[in-house]
MIDO-333644 format. One record per residue (C-alpha): residue in three letters; x, z, y. Coordinates in steps of 0.2 Angstrom, whole numbers, plus 5000, padded with zeros to 4 digits. Layout:
BEGIN
ALAXZY/...
This chain:
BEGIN
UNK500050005000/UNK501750045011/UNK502749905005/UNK501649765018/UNK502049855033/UNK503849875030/UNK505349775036/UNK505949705020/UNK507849705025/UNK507549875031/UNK506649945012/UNK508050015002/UNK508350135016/UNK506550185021/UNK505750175004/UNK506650154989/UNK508150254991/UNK506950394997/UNK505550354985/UNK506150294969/UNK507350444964/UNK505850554965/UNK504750424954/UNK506050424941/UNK506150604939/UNK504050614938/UNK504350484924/UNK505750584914/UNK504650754917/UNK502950674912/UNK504050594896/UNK504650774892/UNK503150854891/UNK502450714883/UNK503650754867/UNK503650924868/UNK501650914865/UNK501450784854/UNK501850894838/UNK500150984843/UNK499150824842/UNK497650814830/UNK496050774831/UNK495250964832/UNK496451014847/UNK495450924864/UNK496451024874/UNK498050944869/UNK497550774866/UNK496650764884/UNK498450804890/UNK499350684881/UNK498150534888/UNK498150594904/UNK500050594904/UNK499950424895/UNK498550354907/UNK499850414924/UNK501350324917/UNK500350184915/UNK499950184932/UNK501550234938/UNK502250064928/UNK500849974937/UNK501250044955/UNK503349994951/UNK502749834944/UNK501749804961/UNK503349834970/UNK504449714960/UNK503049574967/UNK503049614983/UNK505049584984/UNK504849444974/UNK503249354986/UNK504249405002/UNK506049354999/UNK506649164994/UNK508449234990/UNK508749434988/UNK510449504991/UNK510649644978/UNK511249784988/UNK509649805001/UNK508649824984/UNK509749924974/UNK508650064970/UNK507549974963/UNK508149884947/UNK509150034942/UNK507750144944/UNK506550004935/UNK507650004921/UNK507650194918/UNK505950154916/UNK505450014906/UNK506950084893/UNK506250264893/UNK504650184888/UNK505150034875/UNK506250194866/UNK504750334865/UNK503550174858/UNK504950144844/UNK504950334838/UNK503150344841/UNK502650364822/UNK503650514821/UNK503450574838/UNK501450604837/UNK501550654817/UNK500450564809/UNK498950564823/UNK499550414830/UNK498050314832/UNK497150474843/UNK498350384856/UNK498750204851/UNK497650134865/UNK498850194878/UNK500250174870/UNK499849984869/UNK499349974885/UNK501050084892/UNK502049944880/UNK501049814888/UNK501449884907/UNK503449894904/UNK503349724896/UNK502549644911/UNK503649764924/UNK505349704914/UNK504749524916/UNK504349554935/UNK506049614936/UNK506949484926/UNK506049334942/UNK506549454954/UNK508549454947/UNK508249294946/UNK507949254964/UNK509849374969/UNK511149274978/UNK513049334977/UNK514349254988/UNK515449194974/UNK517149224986/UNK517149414984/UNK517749494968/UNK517249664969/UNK515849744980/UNK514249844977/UNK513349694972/UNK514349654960/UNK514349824953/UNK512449824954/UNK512349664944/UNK513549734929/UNK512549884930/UNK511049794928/UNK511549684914/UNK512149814905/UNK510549904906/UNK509649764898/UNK510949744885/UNK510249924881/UNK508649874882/UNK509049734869/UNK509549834857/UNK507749964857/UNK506749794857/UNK507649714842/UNK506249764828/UNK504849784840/UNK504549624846/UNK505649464844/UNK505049344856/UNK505449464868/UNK506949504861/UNK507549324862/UNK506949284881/UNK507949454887/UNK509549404879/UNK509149234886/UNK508949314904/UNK510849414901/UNK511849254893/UNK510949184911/UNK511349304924/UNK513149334915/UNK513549124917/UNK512649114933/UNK513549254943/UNK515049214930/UNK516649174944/UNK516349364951/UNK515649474937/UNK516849394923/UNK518249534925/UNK516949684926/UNK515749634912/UNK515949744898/UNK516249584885/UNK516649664869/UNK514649764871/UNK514049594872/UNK514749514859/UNK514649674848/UNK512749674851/UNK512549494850/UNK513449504832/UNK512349624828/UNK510849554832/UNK511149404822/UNK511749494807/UNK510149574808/UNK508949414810/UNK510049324798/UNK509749464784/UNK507949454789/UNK507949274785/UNK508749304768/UNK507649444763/UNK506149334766/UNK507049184756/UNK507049284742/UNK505349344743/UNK504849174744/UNK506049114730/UNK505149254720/UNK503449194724/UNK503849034721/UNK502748964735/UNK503248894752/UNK501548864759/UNK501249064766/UNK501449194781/UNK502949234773/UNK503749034776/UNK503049014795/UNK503949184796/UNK505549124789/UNK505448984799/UNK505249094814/UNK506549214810/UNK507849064807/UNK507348984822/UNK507949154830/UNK509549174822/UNK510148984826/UNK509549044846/UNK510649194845/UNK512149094837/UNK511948954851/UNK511849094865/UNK513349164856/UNK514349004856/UNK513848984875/UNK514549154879/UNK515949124871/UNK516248944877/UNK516349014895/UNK517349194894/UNK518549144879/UNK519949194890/UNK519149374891/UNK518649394874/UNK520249434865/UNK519649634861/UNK517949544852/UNK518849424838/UNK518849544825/UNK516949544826/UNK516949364828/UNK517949364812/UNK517049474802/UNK515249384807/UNK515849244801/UNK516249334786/UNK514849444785/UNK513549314785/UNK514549184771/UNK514649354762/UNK512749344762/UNK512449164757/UNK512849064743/UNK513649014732/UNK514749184735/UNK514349344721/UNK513549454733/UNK512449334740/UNK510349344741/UNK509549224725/UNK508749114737/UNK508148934732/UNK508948784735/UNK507848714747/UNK508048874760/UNK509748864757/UNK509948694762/UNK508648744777/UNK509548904782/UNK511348774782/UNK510648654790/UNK509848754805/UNK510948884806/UNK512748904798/UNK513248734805/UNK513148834823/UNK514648924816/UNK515748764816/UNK515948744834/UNK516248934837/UNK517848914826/UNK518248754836/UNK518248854852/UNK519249004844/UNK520548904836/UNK521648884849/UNK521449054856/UNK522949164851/UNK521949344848/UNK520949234836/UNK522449174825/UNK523449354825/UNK521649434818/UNK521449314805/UNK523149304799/UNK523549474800/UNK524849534790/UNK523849704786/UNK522249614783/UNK521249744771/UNK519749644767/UNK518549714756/UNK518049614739/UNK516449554747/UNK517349484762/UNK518849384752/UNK517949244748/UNK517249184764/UNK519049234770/UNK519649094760/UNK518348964765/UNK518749024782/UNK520448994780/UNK519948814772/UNK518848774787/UNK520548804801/UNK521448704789/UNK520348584791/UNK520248574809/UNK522248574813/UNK522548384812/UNK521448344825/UNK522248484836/UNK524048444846/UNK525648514838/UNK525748674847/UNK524048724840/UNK524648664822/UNK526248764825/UNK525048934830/UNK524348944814/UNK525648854803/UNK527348974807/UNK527549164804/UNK527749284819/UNK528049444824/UNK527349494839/UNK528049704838/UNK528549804826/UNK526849834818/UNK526049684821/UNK526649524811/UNK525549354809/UNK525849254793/UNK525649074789/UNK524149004788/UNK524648924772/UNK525249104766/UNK523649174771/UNK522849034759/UNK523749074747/UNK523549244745/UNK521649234749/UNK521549104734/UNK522249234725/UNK521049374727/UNK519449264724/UNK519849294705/UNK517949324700/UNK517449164711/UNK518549074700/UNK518349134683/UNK516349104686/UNK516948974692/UNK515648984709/UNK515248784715/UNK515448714732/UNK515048554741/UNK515948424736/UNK516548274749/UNK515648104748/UNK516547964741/UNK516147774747/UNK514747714733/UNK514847894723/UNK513548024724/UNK514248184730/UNK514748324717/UNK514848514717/UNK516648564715/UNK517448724711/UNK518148844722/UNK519848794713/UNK519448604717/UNK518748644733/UNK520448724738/UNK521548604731/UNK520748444739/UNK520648524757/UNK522648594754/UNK523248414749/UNK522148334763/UNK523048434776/UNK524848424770/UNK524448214772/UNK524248254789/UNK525548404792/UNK526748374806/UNK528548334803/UNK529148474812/UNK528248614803/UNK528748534785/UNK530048674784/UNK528548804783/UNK527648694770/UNK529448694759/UNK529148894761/UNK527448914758/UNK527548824742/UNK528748904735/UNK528549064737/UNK526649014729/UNK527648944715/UNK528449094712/UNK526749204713/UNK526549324699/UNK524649274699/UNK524749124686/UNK523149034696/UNK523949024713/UNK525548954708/UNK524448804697/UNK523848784714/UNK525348774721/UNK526148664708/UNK524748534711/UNK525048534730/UNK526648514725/UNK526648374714/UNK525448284726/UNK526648304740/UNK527948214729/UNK526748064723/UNK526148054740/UNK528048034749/UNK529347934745/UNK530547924729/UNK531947984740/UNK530748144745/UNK530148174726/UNK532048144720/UNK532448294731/UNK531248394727/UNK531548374708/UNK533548424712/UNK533148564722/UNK532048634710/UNK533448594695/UNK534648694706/UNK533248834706/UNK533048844687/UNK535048854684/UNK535248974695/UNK533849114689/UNK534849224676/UNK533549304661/UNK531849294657/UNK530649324671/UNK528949224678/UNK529649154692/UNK531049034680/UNK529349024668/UNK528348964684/UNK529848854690/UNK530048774673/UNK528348714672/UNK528448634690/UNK530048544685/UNK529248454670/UNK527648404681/UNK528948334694/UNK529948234681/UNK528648114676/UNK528548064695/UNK530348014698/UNK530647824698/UNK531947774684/UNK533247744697/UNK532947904702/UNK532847974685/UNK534547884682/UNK535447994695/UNK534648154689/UNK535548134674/UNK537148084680/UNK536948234690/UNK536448324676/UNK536948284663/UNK536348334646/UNK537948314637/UNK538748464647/UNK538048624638/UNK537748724657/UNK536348584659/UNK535148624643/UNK534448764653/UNK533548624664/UNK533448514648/UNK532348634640/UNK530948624653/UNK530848424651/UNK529948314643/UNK531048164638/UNK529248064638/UNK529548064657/UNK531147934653/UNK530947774651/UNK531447734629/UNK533347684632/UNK533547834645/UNK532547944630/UNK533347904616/UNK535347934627/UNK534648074634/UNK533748144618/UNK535348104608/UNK536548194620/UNK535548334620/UNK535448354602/UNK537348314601/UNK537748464612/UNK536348574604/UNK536848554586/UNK538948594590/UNK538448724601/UNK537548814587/UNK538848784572/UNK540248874585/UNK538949014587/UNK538849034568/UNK540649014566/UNK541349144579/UNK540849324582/UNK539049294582/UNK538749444593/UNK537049484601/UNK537649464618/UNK537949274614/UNK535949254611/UNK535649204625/UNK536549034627/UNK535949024609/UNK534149034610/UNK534348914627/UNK534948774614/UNK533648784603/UNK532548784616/UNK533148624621/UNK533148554603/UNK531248634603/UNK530948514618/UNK531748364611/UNK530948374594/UNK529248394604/UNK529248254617/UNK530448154609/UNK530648164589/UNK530547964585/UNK532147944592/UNK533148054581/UNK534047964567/UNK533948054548/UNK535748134552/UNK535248204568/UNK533548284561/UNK534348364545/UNK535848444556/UNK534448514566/UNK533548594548/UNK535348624544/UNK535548744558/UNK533748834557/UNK534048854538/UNK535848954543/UNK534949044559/UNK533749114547/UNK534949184535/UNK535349314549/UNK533449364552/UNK532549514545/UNK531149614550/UNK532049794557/UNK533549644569/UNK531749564575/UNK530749714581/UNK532549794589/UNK532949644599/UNK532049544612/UNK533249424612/UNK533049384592/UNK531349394595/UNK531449274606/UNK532549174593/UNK531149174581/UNK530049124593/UNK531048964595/UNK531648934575/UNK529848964569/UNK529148794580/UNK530748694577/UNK530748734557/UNK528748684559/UNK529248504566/UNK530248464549/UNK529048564538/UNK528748434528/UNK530548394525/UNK531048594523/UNK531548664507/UNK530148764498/UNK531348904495/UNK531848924514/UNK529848914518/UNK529549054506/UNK530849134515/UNK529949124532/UNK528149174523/UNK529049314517/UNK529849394532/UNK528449344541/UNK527349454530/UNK528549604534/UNK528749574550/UNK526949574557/UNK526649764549/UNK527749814561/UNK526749744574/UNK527749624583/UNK527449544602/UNK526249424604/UNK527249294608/UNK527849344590/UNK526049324583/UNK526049174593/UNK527549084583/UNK526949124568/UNK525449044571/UNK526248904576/UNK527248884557/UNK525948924546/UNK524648804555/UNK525848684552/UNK525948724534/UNK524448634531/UNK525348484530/UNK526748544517/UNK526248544498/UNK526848684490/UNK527848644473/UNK527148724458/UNK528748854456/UNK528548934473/UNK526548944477/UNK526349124468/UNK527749164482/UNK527149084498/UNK525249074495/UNK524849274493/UNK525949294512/UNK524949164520/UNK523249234516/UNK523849394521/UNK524549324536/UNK522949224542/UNK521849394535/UNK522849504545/UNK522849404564/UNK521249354560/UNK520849544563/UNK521649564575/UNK520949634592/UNK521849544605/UNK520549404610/UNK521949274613/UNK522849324596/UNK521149304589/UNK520749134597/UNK522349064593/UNK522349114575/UNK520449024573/UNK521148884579/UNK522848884567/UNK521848924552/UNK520648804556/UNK521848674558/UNK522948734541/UNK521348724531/UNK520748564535/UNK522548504530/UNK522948584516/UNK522948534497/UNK522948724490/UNK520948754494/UNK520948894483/UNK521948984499/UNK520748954509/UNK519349094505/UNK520849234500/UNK521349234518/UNK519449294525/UNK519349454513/UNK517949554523/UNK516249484531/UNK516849524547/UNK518149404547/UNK517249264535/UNK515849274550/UNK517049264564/UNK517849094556/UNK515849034553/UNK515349084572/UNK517148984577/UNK516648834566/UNK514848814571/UNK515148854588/UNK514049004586/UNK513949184589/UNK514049174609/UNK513249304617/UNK511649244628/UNK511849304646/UNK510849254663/UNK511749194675/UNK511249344687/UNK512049444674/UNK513549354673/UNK513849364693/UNK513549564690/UNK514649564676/UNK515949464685/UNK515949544701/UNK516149714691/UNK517849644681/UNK518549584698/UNK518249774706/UNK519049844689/UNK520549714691/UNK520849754709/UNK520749944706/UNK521849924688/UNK523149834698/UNK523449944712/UNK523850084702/UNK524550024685/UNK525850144678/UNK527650084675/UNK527450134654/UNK528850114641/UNK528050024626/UNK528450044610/UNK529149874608/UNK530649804621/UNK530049694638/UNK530849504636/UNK532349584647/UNK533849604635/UNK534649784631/UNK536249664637/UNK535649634652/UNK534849794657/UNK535949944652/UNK537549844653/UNK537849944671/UNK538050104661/UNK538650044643/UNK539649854646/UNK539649874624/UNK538149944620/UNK537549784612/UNK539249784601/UNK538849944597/UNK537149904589/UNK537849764583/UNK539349854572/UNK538149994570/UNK537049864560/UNK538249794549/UNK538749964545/UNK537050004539/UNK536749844532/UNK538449884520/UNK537750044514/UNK536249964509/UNK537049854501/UNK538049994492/UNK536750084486/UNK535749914479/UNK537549924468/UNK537350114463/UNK535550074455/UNK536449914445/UNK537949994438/UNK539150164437/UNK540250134453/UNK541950114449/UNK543550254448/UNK544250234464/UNK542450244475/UNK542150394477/UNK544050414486/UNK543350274497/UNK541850364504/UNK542950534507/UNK543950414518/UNK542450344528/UNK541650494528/UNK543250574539/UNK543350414549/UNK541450484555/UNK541650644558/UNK543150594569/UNK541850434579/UNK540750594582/UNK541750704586/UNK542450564599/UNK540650544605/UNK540350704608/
């Protein structure tokens, strides 16, 4: 009634500064007493319930009279200078989020008697909902001089931002249209007063909020996808609500992307929660393991409307320098949930770098160090290593979209496929200069314990080589050499390197191939090592059959000086490389070998063997691993061996696996017998060798190792369909456990039915066992030796320890011998002098020790 007659430059001074304070206060007092009664509401108390609406019905009016104030600023001014209103938006404010936050509780506030007051409350909902939107045209209408930085307007405008940022987050859940159209106003008012707000806005609030707020929708969306997925109907309330509630999370992202777009150089506190939406939501959505069983229809709706609003956000970020040092941060802990979109994340970027100039490709692409406690690694490290934890998305295996091929439909691919095709992609496009940090990443992926992410690795690898020139793969096949040579022992990373050497082989051009050997040749014995990891198929035949010769030349002298020198453990190791080579040739490259060459070779295995029993086996990793190699090469001539020297290998092989051996052990074993299948048994020696293998087969067959198990299926599968002596054949399954097992393997039975919602489960609960398994597995002696030689680890303390075991051993092996001579005849005259002698050569050997 006062505002008409009132200069309006003059009514922050006369009126609202004088008025307004007082109002606000009422408001706050009328609210308090408002909460403090409504415990006593119920419909037999009048008394208390006339209060409460009277209260209700004043704030009402109170809302109305402010709102009438709002319009007459609005009708009497064409442009408002903030500061001679001041009072009123901060004061209006107060108000409208007073009200918004007593309607949200008002279930609990009133206890149940609710609907005695509903009426008012819808109507004081409906009053704040009209003021806020009075207000929001009145803002609207304010002019800032866009030269002054810092003043009271601009204060008053964050202030009032800010406020409505609060406001958003009471209104969320209570009405999303109006939800939406405030945020709109905010992302407004922020862009429009941008040049003189930007360094007072509180940013990382608004993103924070805004992350929120679209997490929220977003799972809103995906719980009603599943509803409807359960339903199995589209035409509902529940689809227009879906619809609606996707439309609101694609208006949040793009109001996001806008924000973002215009205050990227201020935003460098809030990419930790732009990185973990953009996780958060992929966690959420298919195909990942914790995501909502939606259909494919609203998947493909949800991908289509909103997720591709997610692309251009990563586009902005990708050249922003906060953005890269979260994402590849050293100390990334990621929960499992979070590892999988980490990786397609990391894909994404990698994706993106060829299109961006070199600086931006070298941001991503190099390690850095920015202090002490903050390092950023490659990105192709960071893939790498994110590949690696994704292990129940691979085993699954989960399925993404493939890329379209000109005149092929488009195909789902597995994560492992997905990965490898975007990683070979960008290394066609990688930039010369950063090559050195691809040569890094590689490598050092190659040499991963985690057997997956160096096959990975290897098949970037051996694309990069097919891809480049025959100079580039030349180089790469010698650098690699030079890498097996010089790895000492057995370990994973000469296993892993061995592998990749073979691959890169067979993509050398023959010219190439004719220097490697000149390089390396296979005639000198230092070289076999690398001759053991290739496959002489890669050559072309004259190369084969020099190189297969040569190698076999060296191989067989070699071992005869071993058996005609010392023959000291310590000298297995150079022996079991020799035989591993021969193992190679005989394997890629057999044909070649002329009668003479193959019998040496069964000449040699027949003499290696006399050395062998069950006791030198289980002592010594290095014999084991000698058997490991003699078993496969005795198997390539199987059909040419002598009967006795098979029954020989049945036999020890019978002891030997009672003393439960390795399983690289069980796994040569299996290797010979399978291959016995071929061999018919003369007549003389089957009541030797045939009892052995059945209780060979009977007792791996049983055994509990599921990879011993499947691999013995497989041999005895293979050894009965070959084999002439059928009678063996039901001697070796000697209990219904083991005859069904070989039924269930035959008919491809016996496969335990399983959903694929419970297969997720189950996978997602071996991953989180894995993970938890691996970060605290204890270092345990086991009662057989590691693959590390005694030699090679006590030797800093003993330099003869293995001499010593080895005299030891032949001293034992004499008295055994001995005694075998006792229990034949009376022992000569002159004996028992001798074992006084001995006996007082012992006493003074312990007496030395000691």
């Amino acid at each position: 009634m006062f505002l008409p007659h009132m200069d309006h430059l003059t009514l922050e001074q006369t009126f609202f500064s004088q008025v307004l304070p007082k109002t606000v206060k009422l408001f706050d007092d009328m609210m308090y007493e408002l909460t403090s009664q409504a415990k006593g509401l119920s419909s037999h108390n009048l008394e208390i319930q006339t209060t409460l609406r009277n209260i209700l019905q004043t704030m009402v009016q109170l809302l109305a009279a402010l709102t009438g104030c709002v319009q007459h600023v609005c009708a009497t001014q064409e442009s408002i200078i903030l500061e001679n209103i001041h009072s009123l938006p901060s004061s209006v404010l107060h108000v409208i989020k007073s009200t918004f936050v007593h309607c949200k509780a008002s279930e609990s506030i009133y206890s149940g008697h609710l609907h005695l007051v509903s009426d008012l409350l819808q109507a004081l909902f409906k009053e704040a909902y009209s003021l806020q939107k009075q207000l929001m045209e009145l803002l609207d209408m304010v002019c800032m001089d866009p030269l002054i930085d810092e003043n009271d307007d601009v204060l008053n405008m964050v202030i009032v931002i800010h406020s409505l940022l609060d406001i958003c987050s009471v209104i969320s859940s209570m009405d999303h249209a109006f939800h939406a159209n405030t945020w709109k106003f905010i992302i407004k008012q922020s862009l429009k007063h941008q040049s003189v707000i930007k360094s007072q806005l509180k940013h990382r609030d608004i993103i924070t909020s805004l992350c929120e707020d679209i997490l929220f929708s977003f799972h809103s969306c995906l719980q009603l996808a599943e509803q409807i997925t359960q339903s199995d109907a589209q035409d509902n309330a529940d689809y227009r609500l879906f619809q609606k509630t996707l439309k609101l999370c694609r208006f949040f992202a793009n109001s996001l992307l806008h924000y973002t777009k215009e205050f990227l150089p201020l935003l460098s506190d809030s990419c930790c929660t732009l990185h973990q939406l953009y996780l958060q939501i992929h966690s959420k959505f298919p195909p990942s393991l914790y995501a909502a069983q939606i259909s494919k229809a609203q998947q493909e709706e949800i991908a289509g409307t909103f997720l591709v609003t997610l692309d251009p956000l990563i586009n902005q970020l990708l050249t922003f320098q906060p953005f890269v040092q979260v994402v590849l941060d050293s100390k990334l802990e990621l929960p499992s949930e979070l590892q999988f979109p980490q990786c397609l994340l990391l894909v994404v970027i990698m994706d993106k770098l060829p299109s961006q100039p070199e600086n931006v490709q070298a941001l991503w692409c190099t390690e850095s160090q920015l202090t002490e406690a903050t390092t950023r690694v490659s990105l192709l490290k960071a893939i790498f290593y994110s590949f690696e934890q994704c292990a129940g998305e691979l085993s699954l295996p989960v399925h993404l979209q493939g890329i379209k091929s000109k005149g092929q439909m488009e195909v789902a691919v597995t994560l492992y496929e997905h990965v490898c095709v975007h990683l070979c992609t960008f290394i066609t496009s990688f930039h010369p200069s950063l090559f050195p940090e691809l040569d890094v990443a590689l490598l050092n992926a190659v040499l991963s314990a985690n057997m997956i992410t160096s096959l990975l690795a290897m098949d970037a690898w051996c694309f990069l080589s097919r891809y480049g020139t025959a100079e580039l793969c030349a180089h790469h096949v010698t650098i690699v050499a030079q890498l097996v040579k010089s790895c000492a022992g057995e370990c994973y990373q000469l296993a892993n390197l061995s592998v990749l050497l073979r691959r890169l082989f067979f993509f050398m051009a023959p010219s190439q191939q004719v220097e490697f050997i000149q390089k390396f040749s296979p005639k000198a014995a230092e070289n076999l090592p690398l001759w053991q990891c290739i496959s002489l198929q890669a050559l072309p035949t004259e190369l084969r059959k020099q190189a297969a010769c040569d190698i076999t030349r060296v191989g067989i002298a070699q071992c005869q000086e071993w058996l005609s020198n010392s023959r000291t453990l310590g000298e297995l190791e150079s022996l079991n490389t020799l035989l591993s080579a021969l193992l190679a040739v005989c394997n890629s490259a057999s044909e070649v070998l002329d009668i003479a060459q193959q019998t040496a070779i069964m000449e040699i295995g027949s003499q290696l063997w006399a050395f062998l029993n069950p006791k030198l086996v289980t002592g010594q990793p290095y014999i084991q691993q000698t058997l490991s190699f003699l078993l496969p090469l005795l198997g390539v001539f199987v059909q040419n061996l002598d009967p006795h020297l098979i029954s020989q290998v049945v036999t020890l092989q019978t002891s030997l696996l009672k003393l439960e051996p390795p399983d690289h052990v069980c796994l040569a074993v299996l290797d010979f017998v399978s291959s016995l299948g071929k061999f018919f048994i003369p007549q003389a020696f089957q009541d030797k060798i045939l009892p052995n293998l059945s209780s060979i087969f009977d007792f791996l067959l049983a055994d509990r190792n599921w990879i011993i198990e499947q691999h013995t299926l497989e041999a005895f599968t293979q050894f009965a369909e070959g084999t002439n002596h059928e009678e063996i054949v039901p001697q070796c399954l000697r209990s219904e456990d083991t005859k069904n097992k070989v039924i269930s393997f035959l008919e491809k039975t016996g496969f335990v039915e399983e959903t694929a919602a419970a297969r997720v489960e189950r996978v997602k609960q071996e991953k989180g066992i894995f993970w938890k398994h691996l970060a605290k597995v204890p270092v345990e002696e086991a009662k057989w030796s590691s693959l590390q030689p005694y030699s090679k680890r006590a030797r800093h303390e003993f330099p003869l320890e293995e001499e010593y075991r080895s005299a030891l051993q032949a001293a034992s092996g004499a008295l055994e011998a001995i005694e075998s001579l006792l229990q034949k005849s009376p022992a000569p005259e002159w004996f028992l002098m001798k074992m006084e002698i001995l006996q007082e050569r012992i006493d003074e050997l312990k007496r030395r020790v000691l």
